[in-house]
Biopython code that builds the backbone (N, CA, C, O; Angstrom):
import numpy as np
from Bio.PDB.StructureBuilder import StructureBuilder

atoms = [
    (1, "UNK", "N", (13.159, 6.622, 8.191)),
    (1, "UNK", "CA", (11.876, 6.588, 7.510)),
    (1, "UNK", "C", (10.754, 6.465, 8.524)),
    (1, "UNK", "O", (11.074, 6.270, 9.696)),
    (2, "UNK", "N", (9.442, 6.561, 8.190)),
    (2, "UNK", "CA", (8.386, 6.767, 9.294)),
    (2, "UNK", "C", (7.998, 5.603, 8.942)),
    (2, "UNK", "O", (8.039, 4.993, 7.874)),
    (3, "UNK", "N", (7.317, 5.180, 10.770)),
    (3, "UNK", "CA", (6.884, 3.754, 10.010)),
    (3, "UNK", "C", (5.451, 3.079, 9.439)),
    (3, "UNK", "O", (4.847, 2.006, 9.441)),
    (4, "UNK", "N", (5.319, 4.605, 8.896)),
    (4, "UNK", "CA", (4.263, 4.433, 7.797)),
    (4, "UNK", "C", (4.251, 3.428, 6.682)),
    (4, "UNK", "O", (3.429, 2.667, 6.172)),
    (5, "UNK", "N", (5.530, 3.754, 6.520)),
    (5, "UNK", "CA", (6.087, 3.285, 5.590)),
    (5, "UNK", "C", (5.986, 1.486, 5.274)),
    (5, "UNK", "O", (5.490, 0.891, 4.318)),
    (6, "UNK", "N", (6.658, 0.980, 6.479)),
    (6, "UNK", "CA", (6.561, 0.149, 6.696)),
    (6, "UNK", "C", (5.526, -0.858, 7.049)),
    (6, "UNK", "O", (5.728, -2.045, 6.791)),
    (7, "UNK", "N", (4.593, -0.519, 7.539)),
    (7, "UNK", "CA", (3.568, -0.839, 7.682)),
    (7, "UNK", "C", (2.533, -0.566, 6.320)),
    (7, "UNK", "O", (1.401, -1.046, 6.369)),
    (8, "UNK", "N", (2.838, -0.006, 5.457)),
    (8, "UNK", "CA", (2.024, 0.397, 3.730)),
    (8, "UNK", "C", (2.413, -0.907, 3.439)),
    (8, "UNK", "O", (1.533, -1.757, 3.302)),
    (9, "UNK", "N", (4.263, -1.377, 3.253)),
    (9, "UNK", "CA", (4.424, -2.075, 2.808)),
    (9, "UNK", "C", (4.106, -3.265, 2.786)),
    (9, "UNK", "O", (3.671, -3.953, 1.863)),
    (10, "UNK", "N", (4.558, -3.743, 4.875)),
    (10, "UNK", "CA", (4.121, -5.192, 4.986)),
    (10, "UNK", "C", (2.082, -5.038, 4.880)),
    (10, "UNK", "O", (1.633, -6.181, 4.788)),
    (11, "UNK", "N", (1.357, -4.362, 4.878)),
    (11, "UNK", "CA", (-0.042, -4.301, 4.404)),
    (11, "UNK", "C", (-0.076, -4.367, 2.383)),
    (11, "UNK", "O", (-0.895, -5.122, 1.859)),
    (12, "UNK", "N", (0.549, -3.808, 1.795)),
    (12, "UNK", "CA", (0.713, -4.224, 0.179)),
    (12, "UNK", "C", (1.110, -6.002, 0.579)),
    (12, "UNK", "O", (0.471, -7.047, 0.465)),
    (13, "UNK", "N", (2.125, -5.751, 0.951)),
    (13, "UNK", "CA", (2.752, -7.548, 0.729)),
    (13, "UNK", "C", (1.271, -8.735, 1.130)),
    (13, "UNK", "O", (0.633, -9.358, 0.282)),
    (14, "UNK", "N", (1.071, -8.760, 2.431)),
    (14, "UNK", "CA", (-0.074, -9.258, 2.839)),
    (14, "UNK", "C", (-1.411, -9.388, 1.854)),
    (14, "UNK", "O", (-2.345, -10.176, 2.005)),
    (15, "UNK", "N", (-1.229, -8.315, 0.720)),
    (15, "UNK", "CA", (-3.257, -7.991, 0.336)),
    (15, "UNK", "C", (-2.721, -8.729, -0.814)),
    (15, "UNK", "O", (-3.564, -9.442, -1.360)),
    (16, "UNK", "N", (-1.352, -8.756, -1.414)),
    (16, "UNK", "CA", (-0.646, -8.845, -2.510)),
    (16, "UNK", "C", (-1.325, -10.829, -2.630)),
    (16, "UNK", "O", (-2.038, -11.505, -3.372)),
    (17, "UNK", "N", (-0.521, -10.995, -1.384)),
    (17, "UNK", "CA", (-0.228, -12.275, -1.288)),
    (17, "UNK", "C", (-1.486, -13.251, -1.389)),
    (17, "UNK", "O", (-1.682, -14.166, -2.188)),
    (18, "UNK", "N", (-2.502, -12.654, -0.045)),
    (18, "UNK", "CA", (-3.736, -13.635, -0.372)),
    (18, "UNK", "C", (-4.296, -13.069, -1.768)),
    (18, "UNK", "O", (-5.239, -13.793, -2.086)),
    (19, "UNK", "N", (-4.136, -12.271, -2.532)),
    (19, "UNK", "CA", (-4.988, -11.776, -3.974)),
    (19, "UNK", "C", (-4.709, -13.023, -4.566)),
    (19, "UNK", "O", (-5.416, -13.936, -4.993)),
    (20, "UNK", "N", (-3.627, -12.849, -4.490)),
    (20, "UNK", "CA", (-2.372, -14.067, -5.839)),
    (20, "UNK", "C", (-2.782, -15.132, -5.368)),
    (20, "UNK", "O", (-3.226, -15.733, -6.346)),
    (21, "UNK", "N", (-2.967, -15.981, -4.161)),
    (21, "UNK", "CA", (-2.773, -16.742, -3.728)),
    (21, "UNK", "C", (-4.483, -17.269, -3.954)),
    (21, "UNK", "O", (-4.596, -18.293, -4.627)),
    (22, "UNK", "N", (-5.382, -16.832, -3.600)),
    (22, "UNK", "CA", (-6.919, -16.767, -4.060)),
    (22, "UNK", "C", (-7.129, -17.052, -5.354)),
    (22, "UNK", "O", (-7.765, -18.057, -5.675)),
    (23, "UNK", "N", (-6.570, -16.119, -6.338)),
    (23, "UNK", "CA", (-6.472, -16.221, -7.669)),
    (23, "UNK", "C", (-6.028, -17.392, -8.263)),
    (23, "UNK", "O", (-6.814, -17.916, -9.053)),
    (24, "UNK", "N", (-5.075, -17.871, -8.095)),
    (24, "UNK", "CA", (-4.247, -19.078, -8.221)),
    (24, "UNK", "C", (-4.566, -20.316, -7.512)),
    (24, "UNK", "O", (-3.950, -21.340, -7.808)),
    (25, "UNK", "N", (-5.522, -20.326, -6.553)),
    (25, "UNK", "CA", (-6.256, -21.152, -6.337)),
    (25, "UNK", "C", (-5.121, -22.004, -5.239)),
    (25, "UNK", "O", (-5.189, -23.228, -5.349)),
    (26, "UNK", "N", (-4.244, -21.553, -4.354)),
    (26, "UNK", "CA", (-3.519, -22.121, -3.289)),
    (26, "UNK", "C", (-4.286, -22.165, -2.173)),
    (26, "UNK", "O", (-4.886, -21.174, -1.755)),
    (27, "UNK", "N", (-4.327, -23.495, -1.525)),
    (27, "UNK", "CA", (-4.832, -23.788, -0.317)),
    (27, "UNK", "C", (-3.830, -23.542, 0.859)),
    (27, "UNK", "O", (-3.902, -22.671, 1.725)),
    (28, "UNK", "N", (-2.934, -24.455, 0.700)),
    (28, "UNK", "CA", (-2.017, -25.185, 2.189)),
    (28, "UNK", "C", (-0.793, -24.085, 2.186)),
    (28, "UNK", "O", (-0.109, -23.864, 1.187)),
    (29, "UNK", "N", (-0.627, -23.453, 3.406)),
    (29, "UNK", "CA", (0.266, -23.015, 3.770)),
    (29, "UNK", "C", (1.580, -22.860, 2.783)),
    (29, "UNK", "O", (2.174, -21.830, 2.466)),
    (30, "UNK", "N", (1.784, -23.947, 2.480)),
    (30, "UNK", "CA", (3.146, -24.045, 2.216)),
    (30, "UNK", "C", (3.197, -23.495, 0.747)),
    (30, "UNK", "O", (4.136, -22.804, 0.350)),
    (31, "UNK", "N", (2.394, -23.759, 0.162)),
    (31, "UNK", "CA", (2.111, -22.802, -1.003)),
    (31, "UNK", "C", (1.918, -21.518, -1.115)),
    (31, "UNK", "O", (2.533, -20.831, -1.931)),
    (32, "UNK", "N", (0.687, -20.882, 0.025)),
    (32, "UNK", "CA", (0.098, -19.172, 0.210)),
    (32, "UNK", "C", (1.981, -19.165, 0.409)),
    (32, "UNK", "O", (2.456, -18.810, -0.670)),
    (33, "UNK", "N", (2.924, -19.405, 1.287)),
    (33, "UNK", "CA", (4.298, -19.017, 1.657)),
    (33, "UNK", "C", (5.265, -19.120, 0.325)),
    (33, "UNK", "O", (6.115, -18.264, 0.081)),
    (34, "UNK", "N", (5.062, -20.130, -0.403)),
    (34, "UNK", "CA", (6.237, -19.758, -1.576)),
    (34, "UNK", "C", (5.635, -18.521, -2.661)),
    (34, "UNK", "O", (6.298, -17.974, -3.542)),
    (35, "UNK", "N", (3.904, -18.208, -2.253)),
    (35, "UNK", "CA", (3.546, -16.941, -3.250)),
    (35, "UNK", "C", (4.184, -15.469, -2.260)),
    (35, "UNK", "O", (4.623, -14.473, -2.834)),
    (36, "UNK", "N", (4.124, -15.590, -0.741)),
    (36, "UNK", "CA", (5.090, -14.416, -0.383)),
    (36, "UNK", "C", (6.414, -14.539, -0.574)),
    (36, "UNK", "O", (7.158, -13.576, -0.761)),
    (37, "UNK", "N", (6.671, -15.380, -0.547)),
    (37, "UNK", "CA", (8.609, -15.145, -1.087)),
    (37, "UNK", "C", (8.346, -14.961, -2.449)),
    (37, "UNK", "O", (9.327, -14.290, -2.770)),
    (38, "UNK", "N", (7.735, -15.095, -3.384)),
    (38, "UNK", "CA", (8.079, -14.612, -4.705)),
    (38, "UNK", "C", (7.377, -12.887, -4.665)),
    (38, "UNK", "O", (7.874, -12.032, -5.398)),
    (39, "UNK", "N", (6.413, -12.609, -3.900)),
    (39, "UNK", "CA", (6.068, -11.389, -3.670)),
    (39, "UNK", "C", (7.069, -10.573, -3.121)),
    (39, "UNK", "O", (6.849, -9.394, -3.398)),
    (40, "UNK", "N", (8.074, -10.737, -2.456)),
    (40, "UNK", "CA", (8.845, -10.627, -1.128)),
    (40, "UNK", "C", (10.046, -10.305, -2.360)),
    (40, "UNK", "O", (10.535, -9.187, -2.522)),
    (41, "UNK", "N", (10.299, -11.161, -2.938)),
    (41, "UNK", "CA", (11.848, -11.069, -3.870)),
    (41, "UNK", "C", (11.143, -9.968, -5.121)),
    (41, "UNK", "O", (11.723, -8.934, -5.451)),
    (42, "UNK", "N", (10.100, -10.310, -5.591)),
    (42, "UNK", "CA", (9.691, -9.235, -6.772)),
    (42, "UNK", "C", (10.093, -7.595, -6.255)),
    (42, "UNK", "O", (10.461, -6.733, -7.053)),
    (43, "UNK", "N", (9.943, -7.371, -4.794)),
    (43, "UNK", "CA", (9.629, -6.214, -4.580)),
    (43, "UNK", "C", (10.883, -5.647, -3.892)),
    (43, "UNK", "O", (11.119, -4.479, -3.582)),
    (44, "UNK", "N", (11.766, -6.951, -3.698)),
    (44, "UNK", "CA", (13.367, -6.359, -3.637)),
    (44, "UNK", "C", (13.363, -6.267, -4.359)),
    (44, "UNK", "O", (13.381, -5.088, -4.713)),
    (45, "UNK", "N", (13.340, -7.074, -5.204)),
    (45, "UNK", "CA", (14.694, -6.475, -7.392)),
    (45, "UNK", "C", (14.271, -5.335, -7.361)),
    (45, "UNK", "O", (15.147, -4.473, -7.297)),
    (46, "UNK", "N", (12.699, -4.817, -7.395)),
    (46, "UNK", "CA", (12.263, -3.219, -7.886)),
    (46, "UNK", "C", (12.835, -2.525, -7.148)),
    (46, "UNK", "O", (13.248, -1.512, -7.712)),
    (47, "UNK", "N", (13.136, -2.601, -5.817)),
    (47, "UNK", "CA", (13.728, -1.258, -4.821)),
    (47, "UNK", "C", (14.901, -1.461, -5.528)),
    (47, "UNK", "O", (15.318, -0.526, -6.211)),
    (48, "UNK", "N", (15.674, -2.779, -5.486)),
    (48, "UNK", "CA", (16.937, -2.871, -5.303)),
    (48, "UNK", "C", (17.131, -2.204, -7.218)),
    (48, "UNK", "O", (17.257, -0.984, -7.109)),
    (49, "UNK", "N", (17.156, -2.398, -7.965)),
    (49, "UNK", "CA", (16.674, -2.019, -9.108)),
    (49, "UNK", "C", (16.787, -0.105, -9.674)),
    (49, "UNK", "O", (17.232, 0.470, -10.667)),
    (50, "UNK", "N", (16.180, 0.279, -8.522)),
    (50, "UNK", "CA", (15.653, 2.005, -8.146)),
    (50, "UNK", "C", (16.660, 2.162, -7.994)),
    (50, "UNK", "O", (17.186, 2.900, -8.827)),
    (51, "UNK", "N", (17.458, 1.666, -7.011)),
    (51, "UNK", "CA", (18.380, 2.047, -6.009)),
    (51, "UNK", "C", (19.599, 2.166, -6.592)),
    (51, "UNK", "O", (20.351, 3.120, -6.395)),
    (52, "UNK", "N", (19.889, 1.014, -7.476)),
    (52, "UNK", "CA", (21.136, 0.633, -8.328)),
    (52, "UNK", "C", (21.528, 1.863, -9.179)),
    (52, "UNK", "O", (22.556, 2.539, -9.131)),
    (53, "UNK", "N", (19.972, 2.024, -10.308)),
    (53, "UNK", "CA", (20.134, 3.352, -10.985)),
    (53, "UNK", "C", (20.103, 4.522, -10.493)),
    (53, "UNK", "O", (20.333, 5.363, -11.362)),
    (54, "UNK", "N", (19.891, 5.021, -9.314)),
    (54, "UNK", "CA", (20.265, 6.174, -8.908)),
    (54, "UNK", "C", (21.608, 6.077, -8.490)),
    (54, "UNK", "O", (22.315, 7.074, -8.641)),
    (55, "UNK", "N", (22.107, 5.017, -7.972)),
    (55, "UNK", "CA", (23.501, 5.154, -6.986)),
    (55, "UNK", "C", (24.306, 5.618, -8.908)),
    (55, "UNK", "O", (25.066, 6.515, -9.271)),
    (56, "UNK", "N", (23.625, 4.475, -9.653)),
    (56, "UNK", "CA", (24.759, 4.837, -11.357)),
    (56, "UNK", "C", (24.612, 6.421, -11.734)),
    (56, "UNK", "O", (25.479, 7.235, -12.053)),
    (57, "UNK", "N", (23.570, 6.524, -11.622)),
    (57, "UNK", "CA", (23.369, 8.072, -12.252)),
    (57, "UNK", "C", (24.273, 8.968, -11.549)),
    (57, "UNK", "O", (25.114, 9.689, -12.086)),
    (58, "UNK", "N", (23.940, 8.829, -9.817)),
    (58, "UNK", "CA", (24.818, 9.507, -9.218)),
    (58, "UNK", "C", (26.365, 9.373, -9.616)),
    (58, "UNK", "O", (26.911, 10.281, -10.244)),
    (59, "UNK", "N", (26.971, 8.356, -9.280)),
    (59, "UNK", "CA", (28.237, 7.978, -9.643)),
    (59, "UNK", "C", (29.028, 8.571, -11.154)),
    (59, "UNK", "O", (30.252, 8.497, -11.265)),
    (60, "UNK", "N", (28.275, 9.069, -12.107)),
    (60, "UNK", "CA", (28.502, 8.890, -13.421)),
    (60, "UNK", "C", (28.297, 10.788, -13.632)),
    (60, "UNK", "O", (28.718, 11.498, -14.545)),
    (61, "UNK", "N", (27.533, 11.148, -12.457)),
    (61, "UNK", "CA", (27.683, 12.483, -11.969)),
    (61, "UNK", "C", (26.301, 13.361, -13.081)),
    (61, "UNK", "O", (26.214, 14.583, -13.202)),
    (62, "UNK", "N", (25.346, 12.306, -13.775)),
    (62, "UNK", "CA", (24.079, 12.876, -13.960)),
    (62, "UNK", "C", (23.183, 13.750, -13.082)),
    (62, "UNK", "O", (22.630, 14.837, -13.251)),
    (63, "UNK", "N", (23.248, 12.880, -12.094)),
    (63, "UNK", "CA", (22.113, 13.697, -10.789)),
    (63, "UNK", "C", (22.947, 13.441, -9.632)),
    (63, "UNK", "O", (24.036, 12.868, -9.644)),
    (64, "UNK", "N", (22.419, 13.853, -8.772)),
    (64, "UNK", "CA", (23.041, 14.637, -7.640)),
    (64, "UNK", "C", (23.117, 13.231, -6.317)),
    (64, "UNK", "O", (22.022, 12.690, -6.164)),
    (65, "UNK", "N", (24.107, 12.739, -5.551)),
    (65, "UNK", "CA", (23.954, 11.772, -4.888)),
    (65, "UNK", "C", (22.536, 11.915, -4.402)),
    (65, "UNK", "O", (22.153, 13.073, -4.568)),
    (66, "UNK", "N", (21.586, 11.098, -3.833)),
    (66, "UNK", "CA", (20.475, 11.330, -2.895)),
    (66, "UNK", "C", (19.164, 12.266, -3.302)),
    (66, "UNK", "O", (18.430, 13.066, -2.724)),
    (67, "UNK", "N", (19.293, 11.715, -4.602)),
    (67, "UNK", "CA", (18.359, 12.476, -5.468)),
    (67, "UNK", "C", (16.899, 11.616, -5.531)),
    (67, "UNK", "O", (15.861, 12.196, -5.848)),
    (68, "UNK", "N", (16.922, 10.391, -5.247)),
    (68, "UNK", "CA", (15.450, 9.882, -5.502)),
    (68, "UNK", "C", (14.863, 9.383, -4.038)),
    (68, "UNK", "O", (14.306, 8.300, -3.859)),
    (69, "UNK", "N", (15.127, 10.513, -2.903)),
    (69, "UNK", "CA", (15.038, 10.098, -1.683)),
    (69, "UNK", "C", (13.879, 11.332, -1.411)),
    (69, "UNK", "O", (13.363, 11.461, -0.301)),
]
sb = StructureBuilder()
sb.init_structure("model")
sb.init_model(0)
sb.init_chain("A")
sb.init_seg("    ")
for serial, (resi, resn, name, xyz) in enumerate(atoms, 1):
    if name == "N":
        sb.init_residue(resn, " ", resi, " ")
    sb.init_atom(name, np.array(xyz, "f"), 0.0, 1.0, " ", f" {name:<3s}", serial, name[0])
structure = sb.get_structure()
């Protein structure tokens, strides 16, 4: 992957985090940090989530292995 990519992401996670974290009215560290781990895990389940149902679709022989790539 390019690491465009990566860098979109950890920049979403980051804008994600102080939004929520502003919004919600967190000061101290240790708080802005348990709003990126819940940012951080939300946005595994969704990949991981994507990923699951394509590997099923594939497997089950709907669509084609490597179809949502």
């Amino acid at each position: 992957m390019s690491p465009r990519y990566y860098i979109g992401t950890t920049v979403l996670i980051g804008v994600l985090t102080f939004v929520i974290s502003f919004w919600k009215k967190k000061q101290t560290g240790k708080e802005i940090f348990g709003v990126f781990i819940k940012i951080v895990t939300a946005i595994g389940v969704l990949v991981g989530g994507v990923i699951a149902i394509a590997w099923l679709l594939a497997y089950l022989g709907i669509a084609q292995s490597g179809f949502f790539l």
